[in-house]
C-alpha positions as CSV (number, residue, x, y, z in Angstrom):
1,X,170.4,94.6,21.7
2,X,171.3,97.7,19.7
3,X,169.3,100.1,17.8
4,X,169.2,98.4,14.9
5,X,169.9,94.6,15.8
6,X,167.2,92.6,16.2
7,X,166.2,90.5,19.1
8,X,167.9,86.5,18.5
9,X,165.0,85.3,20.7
10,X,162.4,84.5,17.8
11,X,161.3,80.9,17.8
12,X,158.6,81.1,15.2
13,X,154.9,79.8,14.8
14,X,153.7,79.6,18.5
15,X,153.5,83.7,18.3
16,X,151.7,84.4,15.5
17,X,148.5,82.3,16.5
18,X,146.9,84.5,18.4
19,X,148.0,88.0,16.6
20,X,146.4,89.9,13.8
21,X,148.9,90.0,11.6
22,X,151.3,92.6,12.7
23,X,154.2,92.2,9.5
24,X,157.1,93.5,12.0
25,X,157.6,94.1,15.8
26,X,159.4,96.6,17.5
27,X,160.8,95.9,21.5
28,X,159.8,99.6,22.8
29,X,161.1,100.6,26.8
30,X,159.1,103.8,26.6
31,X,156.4,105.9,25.4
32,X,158.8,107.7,22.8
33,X,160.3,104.6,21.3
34,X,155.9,103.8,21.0
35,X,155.3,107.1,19.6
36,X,158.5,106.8,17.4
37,X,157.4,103.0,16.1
38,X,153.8,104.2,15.6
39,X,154.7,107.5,13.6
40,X,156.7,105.1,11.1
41,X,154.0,102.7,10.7
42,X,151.5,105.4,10.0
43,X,153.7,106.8,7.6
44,X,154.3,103.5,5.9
45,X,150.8,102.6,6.2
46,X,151.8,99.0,7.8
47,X,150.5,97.6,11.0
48,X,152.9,97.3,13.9
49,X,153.6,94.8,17.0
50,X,154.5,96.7,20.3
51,X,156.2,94.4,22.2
52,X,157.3,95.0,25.6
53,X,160.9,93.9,26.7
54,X,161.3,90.9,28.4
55,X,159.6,90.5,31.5
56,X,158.2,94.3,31.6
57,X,155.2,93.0,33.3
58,X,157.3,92.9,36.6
59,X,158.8,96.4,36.5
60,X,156.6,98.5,34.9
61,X,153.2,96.9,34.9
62,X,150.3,96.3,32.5
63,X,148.6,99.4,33.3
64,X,151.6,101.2,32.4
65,X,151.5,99.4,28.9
66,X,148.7,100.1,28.3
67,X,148.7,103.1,29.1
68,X,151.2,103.7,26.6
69,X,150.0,101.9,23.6
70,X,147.2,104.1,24.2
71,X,148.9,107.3,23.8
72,X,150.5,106.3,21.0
73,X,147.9,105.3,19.1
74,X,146.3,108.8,19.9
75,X,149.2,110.5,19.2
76,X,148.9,108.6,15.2
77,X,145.3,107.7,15.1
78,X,146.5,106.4,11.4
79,X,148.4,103.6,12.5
80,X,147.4,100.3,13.3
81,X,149.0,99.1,16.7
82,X,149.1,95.8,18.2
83,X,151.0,95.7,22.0
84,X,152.1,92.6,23.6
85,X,153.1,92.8,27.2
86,X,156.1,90.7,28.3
87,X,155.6,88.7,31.7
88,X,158.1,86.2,31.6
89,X,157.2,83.5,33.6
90,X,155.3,84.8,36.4
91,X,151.2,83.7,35.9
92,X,150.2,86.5,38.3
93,X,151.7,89.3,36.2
94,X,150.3,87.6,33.0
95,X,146.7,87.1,35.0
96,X,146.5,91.0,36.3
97,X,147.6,92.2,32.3
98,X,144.5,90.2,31.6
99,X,142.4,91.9,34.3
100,X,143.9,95.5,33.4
101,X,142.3,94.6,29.6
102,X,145.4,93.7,27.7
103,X,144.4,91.5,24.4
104,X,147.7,89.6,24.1
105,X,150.5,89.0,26.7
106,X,153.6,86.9,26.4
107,X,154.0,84.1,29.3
108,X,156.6,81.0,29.0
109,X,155.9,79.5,32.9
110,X,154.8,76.2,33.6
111,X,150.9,76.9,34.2
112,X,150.7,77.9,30.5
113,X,147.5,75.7,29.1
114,X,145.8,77.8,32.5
115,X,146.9,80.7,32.0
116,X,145.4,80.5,28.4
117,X,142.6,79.4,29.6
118,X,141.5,82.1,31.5
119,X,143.2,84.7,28.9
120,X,140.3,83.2,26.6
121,X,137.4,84.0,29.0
122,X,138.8,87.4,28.9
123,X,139.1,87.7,24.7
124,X,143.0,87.7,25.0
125,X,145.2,85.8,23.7
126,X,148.6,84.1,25.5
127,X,151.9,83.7,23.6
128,X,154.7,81.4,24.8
129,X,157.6,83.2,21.8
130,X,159.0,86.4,21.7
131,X,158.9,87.7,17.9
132,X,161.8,88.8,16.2
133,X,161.6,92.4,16.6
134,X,163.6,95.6,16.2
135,X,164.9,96.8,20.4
136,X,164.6,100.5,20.3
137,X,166.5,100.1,23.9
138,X,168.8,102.7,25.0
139,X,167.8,105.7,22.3
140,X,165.4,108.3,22.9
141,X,166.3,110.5,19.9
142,X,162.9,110.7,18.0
143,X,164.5,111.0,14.9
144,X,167.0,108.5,15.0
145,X,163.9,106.1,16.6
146,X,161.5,107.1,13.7
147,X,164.0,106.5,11.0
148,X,165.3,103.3,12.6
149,X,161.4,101.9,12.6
150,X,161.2,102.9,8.9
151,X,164.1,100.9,8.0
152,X,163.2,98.2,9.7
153,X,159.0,98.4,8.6
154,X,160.3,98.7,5.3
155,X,162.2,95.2,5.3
């Protein structure tokens, strides 16, 4: 995906269950695509959907999500972030993103209605489609990040 195509992956409906109502989702690979997303949104004044990239749970982690929601939401206390980690369709990535504390996580395997079940005894919530979202992947100019996230919060 380029910087300013959006993923194709968006199914609709089974996403938006669980989630507060986030108008627009940006795909963020590091903590300055997250800064970048969450300094447009507190500009706009919109709430914003960090989402992972596919599968993230398996290389970089949950703790490393959230880790990195939560310096962007320090870095722009204004804006209102939601994060949703990625873990494909491996349970025990989706299970230990519940243990770390993450509220939402994205799993598509075959253990699903458990999965959910458990994620619901933790006060999280488990999402089987990927969002159509902005991919801030490859670009770590801020500007060119912040202004793309405007553009595309704007919409």
């Amino acid at each position: 995906m380029g910087l300013l195509q959006p993923d194709v992956g968006y199914r609709g409906g089974d996403w938006e269950a669980g989630l507060s109502g986030a108008a627009k989702a940006i795909t963020v690979h590091s903590l300055i695509q997250a800064k970048a997303a969450a300094a447009a949104a507190a500009e706009i004044g919109c709430p914003v959907l960090l989402l992972s990239a596919p599968a993230a749970a398996g290389a970089a982690g949950p703790a490393w999500f959230q880790a990195v929601l939560r310096m962007a939401a320090d870095a722009y206390p204004g804006a209102a972030i939601e994060g949703v980690l990625d873990c494909g369709a491996m349970p025990g990535h989706a299970l230990a993103a519940l243990r770390q504390g993450l509220k939402t996580v994205r799993y598509d395997g075959s253990s699903f209605e458990a999965v959910s079940d458990i994620a619901a005894q933790y006060g999280a919530t488990v999402i089987r489609g990927r969002p159509r979202a902005l991919d801030l992947a490859g670009d770590s100019n801020t500007a060119a990040l912040v202004e793309a996230c405007r553009r595309w919060l704007r919409e």
